[in-house]
N, C-alpha and C positions, 0 to 999 in steps of 0.2 A: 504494500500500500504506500504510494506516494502523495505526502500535502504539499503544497506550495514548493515544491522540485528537491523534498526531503525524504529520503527513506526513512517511512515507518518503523521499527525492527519487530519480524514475526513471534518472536520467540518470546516478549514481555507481555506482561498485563499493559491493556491499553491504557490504562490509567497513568500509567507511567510511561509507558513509551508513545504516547504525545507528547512528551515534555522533552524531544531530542527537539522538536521544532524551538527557537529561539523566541519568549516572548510567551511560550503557554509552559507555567508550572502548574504543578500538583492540583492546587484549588482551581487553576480557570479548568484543567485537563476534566476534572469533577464536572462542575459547573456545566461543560459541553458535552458529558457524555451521559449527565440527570436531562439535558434539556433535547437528547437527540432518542434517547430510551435504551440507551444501550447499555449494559450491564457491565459494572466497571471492569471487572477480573475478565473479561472476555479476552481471547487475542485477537491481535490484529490479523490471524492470518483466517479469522471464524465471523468475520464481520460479513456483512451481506453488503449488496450492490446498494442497496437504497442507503443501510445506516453508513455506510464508508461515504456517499455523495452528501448525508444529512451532514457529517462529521467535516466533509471538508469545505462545503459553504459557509460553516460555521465557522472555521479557522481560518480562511481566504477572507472575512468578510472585517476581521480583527487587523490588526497593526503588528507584523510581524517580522522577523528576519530583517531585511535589507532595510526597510522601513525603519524599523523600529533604533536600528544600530546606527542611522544616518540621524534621527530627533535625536537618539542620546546623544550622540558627539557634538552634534548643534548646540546642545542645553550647554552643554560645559565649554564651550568654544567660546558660546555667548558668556557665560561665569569670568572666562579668563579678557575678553575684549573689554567690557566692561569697569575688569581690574578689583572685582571683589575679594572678600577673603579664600573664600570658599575656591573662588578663578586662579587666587594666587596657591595653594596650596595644592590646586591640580597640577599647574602648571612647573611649581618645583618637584610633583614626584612624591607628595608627605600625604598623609590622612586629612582628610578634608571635613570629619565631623568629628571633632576633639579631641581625640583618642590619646593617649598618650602615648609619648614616642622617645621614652628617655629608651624602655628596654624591648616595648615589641614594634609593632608594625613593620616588620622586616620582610613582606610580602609587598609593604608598599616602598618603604626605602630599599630594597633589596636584602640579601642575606650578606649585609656586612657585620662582620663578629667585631669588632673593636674590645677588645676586652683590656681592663686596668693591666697595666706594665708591661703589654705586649712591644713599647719601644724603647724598653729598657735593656741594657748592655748588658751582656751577664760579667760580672768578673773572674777574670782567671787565675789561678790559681799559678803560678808560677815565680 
């Protein structure tokens, strides 16, 4: 089953495997598959012709993939032209909603270890 030029994968509950599409998790995946009648544990490869067409009007008709990745980059484009806090804290690469960043966020500053007395000389013994 293909939505929007995404392989569905056969082998998961469809409940979960709509959420490889970009832009439907968990609860919207719920959501469309209570309002198309299709019984969430089904798989994808046990769907019929009508509820797999019910299913992908319904996901075609939302804001997804390409869409969806081109407003988000917008929003924060617009954060940083602007010169907000929030713009500037994208724009150096740091956590953008207060988080502290003495010892984690290292997913966003990267996996730099800086650790105390790493550029200290050892002395030798001689």
């Amino acid at each position: 089953m293909r939505i929007a030029g995404i392989t569905i994968p056969d082998n998961k509950r469809l409940e979960i495997s709509l959420t490889s599409v970009y832009g439907v998790g968990r609860a919207q995946a719920k959501r469309i598959l209570d309002e198309c009648g299709v019984d969430h544990g089904t798989r994808a490869s046990d769907v019929t012709e009508e509820q797999e067409s019910a299913i992908r009007s319904m996901i075609e008709a939302m804001q997804i993939e390409g869409d969806l990745k081109r407003e988000r980059a917008a929003n924060v484009k617009r954060l940083i032209d602007i010169q907000s806090y929030r713009g500037m804290r994208h724009s150096r690469g740091l956590p953008s909603r207060g988080q502290n960043t003495k010892t984690n966020s290292r997913t966003r500053r990267g996996n730099s270890r800086a650790t105390m007395g790493s550029g200290r000389v050892k002395v030798s013994k001689t």
